[in-house]
C-alpha positions as CSV (number, residue, x, y, z in Angstrom):
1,X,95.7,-109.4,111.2
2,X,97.6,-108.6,107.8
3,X,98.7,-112.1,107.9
4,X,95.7,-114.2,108.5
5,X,95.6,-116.9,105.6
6,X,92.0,-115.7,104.4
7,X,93.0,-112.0,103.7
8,X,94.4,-112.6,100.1
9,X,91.1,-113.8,99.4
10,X,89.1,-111.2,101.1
11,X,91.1,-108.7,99.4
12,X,90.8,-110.4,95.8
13,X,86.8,-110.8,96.3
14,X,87.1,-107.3,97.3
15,X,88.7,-105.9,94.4
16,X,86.4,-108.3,92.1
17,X,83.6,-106.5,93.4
18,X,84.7,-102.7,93.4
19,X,85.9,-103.8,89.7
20,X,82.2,-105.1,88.9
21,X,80.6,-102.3,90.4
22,X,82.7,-99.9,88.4
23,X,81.9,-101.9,85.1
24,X,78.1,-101.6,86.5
25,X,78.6,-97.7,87.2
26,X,80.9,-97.2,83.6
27,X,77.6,-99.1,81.8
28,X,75.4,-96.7,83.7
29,X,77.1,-93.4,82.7
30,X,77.4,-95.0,79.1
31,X,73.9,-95.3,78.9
32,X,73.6,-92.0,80.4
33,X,75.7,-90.5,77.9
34,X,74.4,-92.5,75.0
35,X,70.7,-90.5,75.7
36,X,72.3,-87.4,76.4
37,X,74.0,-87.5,72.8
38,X,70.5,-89.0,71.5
39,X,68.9,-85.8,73.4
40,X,71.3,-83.5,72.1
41,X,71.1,-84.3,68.8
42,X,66.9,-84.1,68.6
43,X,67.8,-80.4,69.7
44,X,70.1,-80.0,67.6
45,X,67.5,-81.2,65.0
46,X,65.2,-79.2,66.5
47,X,66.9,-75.7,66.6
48,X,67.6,-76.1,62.3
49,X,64.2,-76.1,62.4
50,X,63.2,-73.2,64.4
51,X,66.4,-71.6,63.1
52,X,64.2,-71.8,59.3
53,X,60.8,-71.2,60.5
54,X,62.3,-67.9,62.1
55,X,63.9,-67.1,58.8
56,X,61.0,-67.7,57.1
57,X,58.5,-65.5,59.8
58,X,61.3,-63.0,59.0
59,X,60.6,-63.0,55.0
60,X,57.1,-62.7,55.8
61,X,57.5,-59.8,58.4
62,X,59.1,-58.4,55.4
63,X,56.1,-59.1,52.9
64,X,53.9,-57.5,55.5
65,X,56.0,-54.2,55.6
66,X,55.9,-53.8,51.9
67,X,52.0,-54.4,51.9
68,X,51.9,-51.8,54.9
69,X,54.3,-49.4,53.0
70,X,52.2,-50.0,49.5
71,X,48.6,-49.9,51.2
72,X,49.6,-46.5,53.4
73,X,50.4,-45.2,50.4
74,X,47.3,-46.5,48.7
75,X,44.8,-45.1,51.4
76,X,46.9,-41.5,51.0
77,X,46.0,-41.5,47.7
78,X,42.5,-42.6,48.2
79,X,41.9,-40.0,51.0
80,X,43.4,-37.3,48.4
81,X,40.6,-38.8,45.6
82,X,38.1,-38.3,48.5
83,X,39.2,-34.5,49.1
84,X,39.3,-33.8,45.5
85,X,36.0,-35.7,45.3
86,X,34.5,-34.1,48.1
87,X,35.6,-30.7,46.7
88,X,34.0,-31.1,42.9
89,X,30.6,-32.2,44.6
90,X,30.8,-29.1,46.6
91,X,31.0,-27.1,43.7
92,X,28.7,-28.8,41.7
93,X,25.7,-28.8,44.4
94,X,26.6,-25.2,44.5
95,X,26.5,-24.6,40.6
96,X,22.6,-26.6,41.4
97,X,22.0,-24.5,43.6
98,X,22.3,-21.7,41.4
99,X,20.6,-23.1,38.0
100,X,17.9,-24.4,40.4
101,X,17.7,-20.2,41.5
102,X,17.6,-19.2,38.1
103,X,15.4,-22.0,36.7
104,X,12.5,-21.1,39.1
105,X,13.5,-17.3,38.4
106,X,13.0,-17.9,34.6
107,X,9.5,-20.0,35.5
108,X,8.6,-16.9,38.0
109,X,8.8,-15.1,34.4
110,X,7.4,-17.2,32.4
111,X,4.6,-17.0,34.3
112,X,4.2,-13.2,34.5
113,X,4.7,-13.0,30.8
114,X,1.5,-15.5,30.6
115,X,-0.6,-13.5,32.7
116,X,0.5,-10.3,30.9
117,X,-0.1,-12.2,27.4
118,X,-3.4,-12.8,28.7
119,X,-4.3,-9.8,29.9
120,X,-3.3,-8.2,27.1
């Protein structure tokens, strides 16, 4: 069979077409390859930019915590105000209380002294 006059042939339009299908396959994993670089490089793209957005999140995480730190120590100082506050109007509706006490105490003798002043 090895020496049938056709065979040379056969073998040649044999090798033509593995050879053409391998070109077909070698343009089909360069395309393949072209788009994976293509892909690859919009992530690439696309990590920078999630690699700054997270950086700048970060800086305002940051800003947050010193607002946070600054207002806690705001709202101590405003809840210490409040107690001191709290405290003075304490003592001053009890310092009322008392002039109140002795205001109707001195009209309570005010009036006796009228009715004395008059009877007299």
């Amino acid at each position: 069979l090895a020496t049938l006059p056709g065979m040379p042939l056969k073998n040649l339009i044999n090798t033509c077409d593995a050879a053409i299908k391998a070109a077909g396959d070698l343009q089909e994993a360069k395309e393949k390859a072209t788009a994976f670089i293509a892909k690859h490089q919009a992530l690439v793209e696309q990590n920078v930019c999630f690699e700054f957005d997270i950086t700048e999140l970060r800086r305002q995480v940051l800003v947050l915590e010193e607002e946070k730190a600054t207002s806690g120590s705001t709202s101590r100082n405003l809840a210490e105000e409040k107690e001191k506050i709290e405290s003075q109007n304490i003592h001053l509706n009890h310092q009322l209380s008392k002039l109140r006490a002795s205001l109707s105490s001195a009209e309570s003798k005010i009036e006796l002294l009228n009715k004395e002043k008059v009877n007299f």
